[in-house]
Each structure stands twice: as structure tokens, then as C-alpha cells.
C-alpha positions as CSV (number, residue, x, y, z in Angstrom):
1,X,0.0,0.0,0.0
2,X,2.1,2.5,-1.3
3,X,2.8,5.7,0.7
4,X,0.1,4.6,3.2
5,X,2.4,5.6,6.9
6,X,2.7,8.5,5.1
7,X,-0.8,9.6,4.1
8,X,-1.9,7.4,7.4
9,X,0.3,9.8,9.5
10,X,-0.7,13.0,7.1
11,X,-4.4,12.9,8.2
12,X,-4.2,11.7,12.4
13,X,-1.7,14.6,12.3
14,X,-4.1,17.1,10.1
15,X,-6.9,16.1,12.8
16,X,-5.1,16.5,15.9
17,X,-3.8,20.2,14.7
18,X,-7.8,20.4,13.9
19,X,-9.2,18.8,17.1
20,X,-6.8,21.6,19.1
21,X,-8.0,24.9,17.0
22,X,-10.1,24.2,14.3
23,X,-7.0,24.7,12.0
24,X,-5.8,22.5,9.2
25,X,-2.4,22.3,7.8
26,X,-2.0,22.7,4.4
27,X,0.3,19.9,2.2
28,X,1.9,21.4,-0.4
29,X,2.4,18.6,-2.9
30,X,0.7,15.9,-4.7
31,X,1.0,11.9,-3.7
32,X,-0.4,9.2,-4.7
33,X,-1.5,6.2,-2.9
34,X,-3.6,2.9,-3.5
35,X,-5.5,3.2,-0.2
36,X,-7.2,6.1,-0.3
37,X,-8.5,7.8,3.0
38,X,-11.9,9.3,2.7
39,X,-15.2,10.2,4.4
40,X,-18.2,10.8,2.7
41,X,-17.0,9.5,-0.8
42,X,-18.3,10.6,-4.3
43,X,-17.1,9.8,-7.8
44,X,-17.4,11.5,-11.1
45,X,-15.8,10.4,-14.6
46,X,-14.9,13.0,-17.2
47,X,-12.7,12.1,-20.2
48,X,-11.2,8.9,-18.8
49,X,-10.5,10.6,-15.4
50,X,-12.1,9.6,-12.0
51,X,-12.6,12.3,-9.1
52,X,-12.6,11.4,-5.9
53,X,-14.7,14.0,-3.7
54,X,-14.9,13.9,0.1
55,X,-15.2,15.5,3.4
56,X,-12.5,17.4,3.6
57,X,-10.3,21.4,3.5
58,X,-12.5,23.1,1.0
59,X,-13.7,19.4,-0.2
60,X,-10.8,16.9,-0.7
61,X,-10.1,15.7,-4.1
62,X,-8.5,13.2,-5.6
63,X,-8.0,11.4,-9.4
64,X,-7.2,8.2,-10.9
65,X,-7.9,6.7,-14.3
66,X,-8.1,2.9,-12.9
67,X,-10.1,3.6,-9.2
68,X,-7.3,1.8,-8.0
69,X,-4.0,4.4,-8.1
70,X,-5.2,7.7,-6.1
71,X,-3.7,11.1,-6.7
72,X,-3.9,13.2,-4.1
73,X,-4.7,17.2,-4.6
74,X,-3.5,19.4,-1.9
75,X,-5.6,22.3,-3.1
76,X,-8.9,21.0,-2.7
77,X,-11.8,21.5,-4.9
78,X,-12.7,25.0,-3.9
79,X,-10.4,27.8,-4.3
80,X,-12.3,30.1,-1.6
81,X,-14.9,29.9,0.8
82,X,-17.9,31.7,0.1
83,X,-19.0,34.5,2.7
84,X,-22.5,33.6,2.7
85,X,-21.5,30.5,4.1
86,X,-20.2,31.7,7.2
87,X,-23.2,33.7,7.7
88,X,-25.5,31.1,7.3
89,X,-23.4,28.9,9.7
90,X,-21.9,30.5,12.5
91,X,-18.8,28.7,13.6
92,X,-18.5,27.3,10.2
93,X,-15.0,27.4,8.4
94,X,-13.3,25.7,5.7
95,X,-14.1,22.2,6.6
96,X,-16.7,21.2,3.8
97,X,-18.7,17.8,4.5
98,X,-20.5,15.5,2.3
99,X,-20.2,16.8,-1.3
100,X,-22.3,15.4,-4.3
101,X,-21.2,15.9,-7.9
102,X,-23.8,15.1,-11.0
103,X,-23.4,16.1,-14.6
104,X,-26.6,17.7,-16.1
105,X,-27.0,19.8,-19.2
106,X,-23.6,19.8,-20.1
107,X,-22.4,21.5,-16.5
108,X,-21.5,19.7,-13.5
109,X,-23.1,20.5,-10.3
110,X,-21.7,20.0,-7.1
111,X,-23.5,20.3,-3.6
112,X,-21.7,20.4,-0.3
113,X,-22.4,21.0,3.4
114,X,-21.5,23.4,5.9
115,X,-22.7,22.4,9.8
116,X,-21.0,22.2,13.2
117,X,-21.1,18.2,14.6
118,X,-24.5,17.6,15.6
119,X,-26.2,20.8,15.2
120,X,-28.7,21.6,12.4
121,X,-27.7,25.3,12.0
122,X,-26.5,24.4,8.4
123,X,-26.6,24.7,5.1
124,X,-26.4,23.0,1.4
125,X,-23.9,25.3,-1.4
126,X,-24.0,25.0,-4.3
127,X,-21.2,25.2,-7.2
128,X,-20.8,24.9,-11.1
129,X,-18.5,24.2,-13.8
130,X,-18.1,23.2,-17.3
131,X,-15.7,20.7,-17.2
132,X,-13.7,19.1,-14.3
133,X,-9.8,19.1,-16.0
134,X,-9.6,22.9,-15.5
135,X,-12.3,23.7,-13.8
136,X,-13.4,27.2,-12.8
137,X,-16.2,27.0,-10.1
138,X,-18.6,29.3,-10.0
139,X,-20.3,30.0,-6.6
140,X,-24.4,29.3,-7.0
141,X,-25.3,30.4,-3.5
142,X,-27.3,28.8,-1.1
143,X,-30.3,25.6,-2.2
144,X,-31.7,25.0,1.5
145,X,-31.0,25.7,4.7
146,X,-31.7,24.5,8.3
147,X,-31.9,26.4,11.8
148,X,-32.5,25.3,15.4
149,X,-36.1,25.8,15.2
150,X,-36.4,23.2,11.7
151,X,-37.2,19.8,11.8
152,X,-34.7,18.6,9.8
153,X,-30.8,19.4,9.0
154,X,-29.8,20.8,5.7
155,X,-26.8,18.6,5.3
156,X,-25.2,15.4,2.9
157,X,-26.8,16.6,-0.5
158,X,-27.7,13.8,-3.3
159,X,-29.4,15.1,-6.2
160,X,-31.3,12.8,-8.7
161,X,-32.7,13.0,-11.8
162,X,-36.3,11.9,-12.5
163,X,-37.2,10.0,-16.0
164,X,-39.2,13.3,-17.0
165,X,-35.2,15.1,-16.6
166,X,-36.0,17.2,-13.1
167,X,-34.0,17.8,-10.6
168,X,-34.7,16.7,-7.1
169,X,-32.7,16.9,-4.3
170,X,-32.6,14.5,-1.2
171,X,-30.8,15.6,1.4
172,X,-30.8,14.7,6.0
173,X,-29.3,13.3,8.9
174,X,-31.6,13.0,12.2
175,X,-34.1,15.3,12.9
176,X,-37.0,13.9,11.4
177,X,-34.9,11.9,8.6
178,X,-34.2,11.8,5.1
179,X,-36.0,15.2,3.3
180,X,-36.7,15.4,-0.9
181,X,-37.9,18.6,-2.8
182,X,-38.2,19.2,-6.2
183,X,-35.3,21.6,-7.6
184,X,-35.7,24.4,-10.7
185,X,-33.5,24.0,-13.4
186,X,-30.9,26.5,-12.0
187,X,-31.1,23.1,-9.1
188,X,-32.3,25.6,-6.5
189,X,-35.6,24.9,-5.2
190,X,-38.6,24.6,-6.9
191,X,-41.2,27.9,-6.5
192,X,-43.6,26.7,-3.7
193,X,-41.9,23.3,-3.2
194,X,-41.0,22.3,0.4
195,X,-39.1,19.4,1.6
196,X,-41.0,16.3,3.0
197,X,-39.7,13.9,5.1
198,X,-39.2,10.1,2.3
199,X,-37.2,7.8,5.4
200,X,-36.8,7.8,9.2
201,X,-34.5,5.6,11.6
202,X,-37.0,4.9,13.6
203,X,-41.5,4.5,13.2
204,X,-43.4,5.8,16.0
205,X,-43.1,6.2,19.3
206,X,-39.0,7.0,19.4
207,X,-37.4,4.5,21.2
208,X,-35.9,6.1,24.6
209,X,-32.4,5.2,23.9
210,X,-29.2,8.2,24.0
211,X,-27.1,9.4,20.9
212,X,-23.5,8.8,21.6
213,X,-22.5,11.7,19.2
214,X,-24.6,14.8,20.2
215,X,-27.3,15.9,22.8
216,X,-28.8,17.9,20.1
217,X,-29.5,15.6,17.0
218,X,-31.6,12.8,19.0
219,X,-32.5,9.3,18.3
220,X,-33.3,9.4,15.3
221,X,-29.9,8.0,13.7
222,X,-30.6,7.8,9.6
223,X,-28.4,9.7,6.9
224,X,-26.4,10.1,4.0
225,X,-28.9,9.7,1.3
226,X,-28.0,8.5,-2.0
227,X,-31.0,7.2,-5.0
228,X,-29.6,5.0,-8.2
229,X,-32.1,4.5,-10.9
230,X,-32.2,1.1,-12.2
231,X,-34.9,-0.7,-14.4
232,X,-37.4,1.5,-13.5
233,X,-36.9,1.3,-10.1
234,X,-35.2,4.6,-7.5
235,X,-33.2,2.6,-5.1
236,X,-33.1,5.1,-2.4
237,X,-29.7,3.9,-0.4
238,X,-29.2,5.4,3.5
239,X,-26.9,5.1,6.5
240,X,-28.4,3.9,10.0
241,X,-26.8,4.8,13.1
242,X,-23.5,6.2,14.1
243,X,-20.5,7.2,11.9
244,X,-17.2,9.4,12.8
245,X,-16.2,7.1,16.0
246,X,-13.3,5.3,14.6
247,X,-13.8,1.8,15.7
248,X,-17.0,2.4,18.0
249,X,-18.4,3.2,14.8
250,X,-21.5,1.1,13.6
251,X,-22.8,2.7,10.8
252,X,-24.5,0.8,8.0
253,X,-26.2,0.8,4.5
254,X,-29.9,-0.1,3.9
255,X,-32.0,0.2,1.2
256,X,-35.6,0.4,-0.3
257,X,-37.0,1.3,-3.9
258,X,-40.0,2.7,-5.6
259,X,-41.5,3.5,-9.3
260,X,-41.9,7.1,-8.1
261,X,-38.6,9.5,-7.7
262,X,-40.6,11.0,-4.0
263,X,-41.7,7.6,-2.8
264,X,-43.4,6.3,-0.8
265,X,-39.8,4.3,-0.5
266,X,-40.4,0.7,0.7
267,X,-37.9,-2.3,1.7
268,X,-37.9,-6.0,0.6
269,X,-40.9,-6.4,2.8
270,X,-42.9,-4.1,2.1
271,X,-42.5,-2.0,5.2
272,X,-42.4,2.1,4.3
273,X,-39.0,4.0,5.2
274,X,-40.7,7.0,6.7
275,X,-41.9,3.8,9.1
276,X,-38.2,2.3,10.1
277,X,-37.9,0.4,7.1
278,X,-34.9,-0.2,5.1
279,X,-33.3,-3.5,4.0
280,X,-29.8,-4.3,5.3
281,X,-27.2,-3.6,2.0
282,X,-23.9,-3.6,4.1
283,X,-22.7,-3.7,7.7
284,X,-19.2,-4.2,8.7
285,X,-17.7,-7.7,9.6
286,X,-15.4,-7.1,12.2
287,X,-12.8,-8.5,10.2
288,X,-11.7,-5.8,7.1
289,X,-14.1,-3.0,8.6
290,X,-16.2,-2.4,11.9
291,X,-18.8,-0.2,9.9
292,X,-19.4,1.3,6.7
293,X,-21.2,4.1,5.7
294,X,-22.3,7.4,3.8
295,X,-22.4,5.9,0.4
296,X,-23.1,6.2,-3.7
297,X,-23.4,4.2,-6.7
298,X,-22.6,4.7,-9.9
299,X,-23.1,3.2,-13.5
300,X,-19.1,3.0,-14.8
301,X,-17.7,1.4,-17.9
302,X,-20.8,-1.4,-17.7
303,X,-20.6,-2.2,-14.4
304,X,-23.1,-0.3,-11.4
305,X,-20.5,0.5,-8.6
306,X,-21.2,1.2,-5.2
307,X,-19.2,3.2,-2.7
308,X,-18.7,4.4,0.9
309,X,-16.4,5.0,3.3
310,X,-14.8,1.7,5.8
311,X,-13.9,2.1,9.4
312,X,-10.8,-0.3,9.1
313,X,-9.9,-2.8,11.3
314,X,-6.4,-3.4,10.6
315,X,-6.2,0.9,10.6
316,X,-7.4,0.9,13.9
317,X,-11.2,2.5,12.9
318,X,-9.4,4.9,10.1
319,X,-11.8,6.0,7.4
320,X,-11.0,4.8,3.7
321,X,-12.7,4.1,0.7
322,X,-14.5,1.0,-0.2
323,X,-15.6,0.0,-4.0
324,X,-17.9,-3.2,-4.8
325,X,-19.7,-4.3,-8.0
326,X,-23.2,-4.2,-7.3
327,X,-25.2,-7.7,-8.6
328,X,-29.1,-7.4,-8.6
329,X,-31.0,-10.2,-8.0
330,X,-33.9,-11.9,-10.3
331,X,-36.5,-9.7,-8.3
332,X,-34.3,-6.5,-9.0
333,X,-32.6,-5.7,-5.6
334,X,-29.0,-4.6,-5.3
335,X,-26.6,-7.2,-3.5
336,X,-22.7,-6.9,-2.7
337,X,-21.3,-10.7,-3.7
């Protein structure tokens, strides 16, 4: 695993320095490593390249042209922050989570969060470009935002595009679950749309249990949303339970599907995802990763590829990238083999 201790030792350094005063250190060079270290990965292709997008300094990027050999950009995607941002967020700085990248009318356009940990004082950016080799981003403001007083947390973007080609944008994490509302075609949103609520963790009543991570978010531990279209069918993909603990993590993937791009969303069984349901995709084994998490999925080069971030064992709970060929079985849900 080429230049792993390195990398490995870059980013428990770059959090320490962060954990102390919300400062990262900047590495002024390129490297390039076959295990890539990543939260909250997203993928796009353009002209034989792969971009690697994550949580990160002004959102961490990285490229390859096999998914295998990753190239490491010190820069980041953005080349400032916005001021709105800051604003919007108070306490907010340069640490950008959860991006989501889509190409759409011959532009790419690329979501990201700004939040504190466990708050929902946040926001969703957005930012455009015409190509991803040289890009020059172009700040699109704010989509959605969330404050104290919301029901739901304007954070980890995914936006999907229904079979009439609109924009919709799911987005969540706690509150009162996964959100969805229909986007213009400048992917702000739509004039008197307003975000409903497509998945929860838990039905009701709330089970009285205590969130490890935050007194503020609650119980109600679902996020991450991501929706592949496949045969007809929106496979609406979402994380239970808790990431960002290293090894204590136990996050996991679960799925549902409908014929409609707003739902209702339903597992295997039948059972609605605004009611707790959601049919176990991936969970970690204890032996390559304690959890996994936060994912995507993708249609590359003939194959449907999913990805999401691994808390390692043998790294000691570090966060790195996972990538699996999706198989679908003869009823038309997704399995890892």
C-alpha cells in the first residue's frame, strides 16, 4: 500500500492540529496512494479521469484513471470559501462535508455541506462548472438551509434525476430523517416546493435510547442519502446509526426502492422507510471493517458500482474508501457478492 504511513500519519496529524483549533495544515504537494482515505465519498468520470470527492479542507479531491491508483490534490476543490457561508453557519470554516457531484446539461453540479457536529444550523452550497480538468467553479449560492427551530438538518446533498429530466434533491441526517424537494433547473428549489420527510430511523413512538455523538440531533440516527435509478426502479440507499467514532463506529447501508422518484420508498418487505424500514445492504464484519457508511453508486464502464467510506480494522477504525460491483437479483434488488 504504497505511501500509506505517510498519508496514514498526514491525516491523524491534520486532525489532531484540527481537534486543538479548528485549524488544518496545508500539504503542499501531490502523492499518490492505493488506499485512499476518505469520508463521505463521491465519484465522477470525465474524459477517462475519476474524481474522488470527500469531506475534507475546502472538499478533498483526488484522481485516478483505474479507481485503484489515487492522486492526491493538496488544493482542494474550492479555491475560496464563500461569505454567505459563514453567515448562514456560524462557527462554520473551511471544513466542507458530504459533497455530491452530477453532470446535467452539459455542466457539472456539485452540492456540499456546511454544519458544526451535531447541530442543524446548516446549510447546502452549491457550485458549477463546465468541465472538471480545469475547472473554474462558479459559486451558486445557497439551495436550503436549516436552523434550530427546523425539523430537519440541511446537510449530505444527493441530487437525482427523475425519467421526466428534473432535478430533485434529497438531502438529511436525524431530525425527522431523510427530506426530498423538487429543484428548478438553475437546481435551486422549486417555486412553492418544500421538503418532506421520504425515510426515518426509527416509526413511532421514538425508542428512549441516548445518541452517543450529540445531545442535540436525538434518536433518530438515519443519513447520508444517496438514489440510483435502475430498471425503472429509484433505489433510495441510507446510512443507520452512528459514523465518525473510529472503531465504536457502527454505521450501515440499507435500502428500499419505488417506481416514483418521491416515494413512498419501501424495503424487501414491504415495510415504508418513513416507518423504520430499510433492507440491510452492508454492515461491517469485524474482520476488514467495523462499519461502513455514507455511500453512492454509480453506472461505470458497464458495471453499477457502489461506494462508501470503511472504518478499518487493521487501521485501527481509520476512514478509507470502499468500492464493490453491485449484482441485482432476479427480483431487482441490489446485493454486494
Amino acid at each position: 500500500m504504497r505511501h500509506l504511513l505517510v498519508f496514514f500519519f498526514f491525516i491523524n496529524f491534520t486532525l489532531s492540529l484540527s481537534a486543538q483549533g479548528n485549524r488544518r495544515p496545508r500539504i503542499m504537494r501531490e502523492f499518490t496512494t492505493d488506499t485512499a482515505m476518505v469520508h463521505d465519498p463521491v465519484m465522477a468520470f470525465e474524459n477517462g479521469t475519476y474524481y474522488l470527492l470527500s469531506t475534507g479542507r475546502r472538499i478533498q479531491i483526488m484522481t485516478s484513471t483505474d479507481r485503484k491508483s489515487w492522486k492526491f490534490k493538496p488544493h482542494g476543490v474550492m479555491v475560496s470559501i464563500p461569505a454567505w457561508t459563514q453567515t448562514a453557519v456560524p462557527g462554520f470554516r473551511d471544513h466542507v462535508w458530504a459533497p455530491d457531484i452530477i453532470q446535467w446539461h452539459g455542466k457539472w453540479w456539485l452540492m456540499y455541506s456546511c454544519s458544526t457536529f451535531g447541530k442543524n444550523t446548516s446549510a447546502i452550497g452549491l457550485l458549477t462548472t463546465n468541465s472538471l480538468a480545469d475547472p473554474i467553479w462558479k459559486d451558486e449560492g445557497c439551495v436550503v438551509k436549516s436552523k434550530t427551530e427546523d425539523p430537519f438538518n440541511a446537510i449530505d446533498p444527493n441530487i437525482v434525476i427523475d425519467d421526466k429530466d428534473c432535478p430533485w434533491l434529497t438531502f438529511g441526517s436525524f431530525w425527522d430523517g431523510i427530506q426530498m424537494v423538487k429543484l428548478d433547473e438553475n437546481m435551486h428549489i422549486a417555486k412553492k416546493a418544500k421538503p418532506k420527510t421520504i425515510a426515518r430511523r426509527y416509526g413511532s413512538p421514538m425508542p428512549n435510547l441516548e445518541n452517543p455523538t450529540s445531545k442535540y440531533a436525538g434518536v433518530n440516527a438515519i443519513e447520508a442519502p444517496f438514489i440510483f435509478k435502475h430498471n425503472g426502479w429509484y433505489y433510495l440507499f441510507v446510512s443507520w446509526d452512528y459514523c465518525c467514532r473510529g472503531a465504536k463506529s457502527n454505521y450501515r447501508v440499507v435500502v428500499g426502492r419505488s417506481k416514483k422518484v418521491n416515494g413512498p420508498y419501501r424495503d424487501r418487505e414491504g415495510k415504508d422507510m418513513r416507518k423504520g424500514g430499510g433492507t440491510l445492504f452492508l454492515e461491517g464484519d469485524k474482520k476488514e471493517f467495523e462499519a461502513a457508511g455514507h455511500c453512492s453508486a454509480y453506472h461505470f464502464e458497464g458495471k453499477d458500482i457502489f461506494v462508501c467510506h470503511g472504518y478499518s480494522v487493521p487501521l485501527h477504525g481509520q476512514s478509507i474508501l470502499v468500492q464493490r460491483e453491485m449484482q441485482w437479483t432476479a427480483d431487482g434488488w441490489p446485493y454486494l457478492p
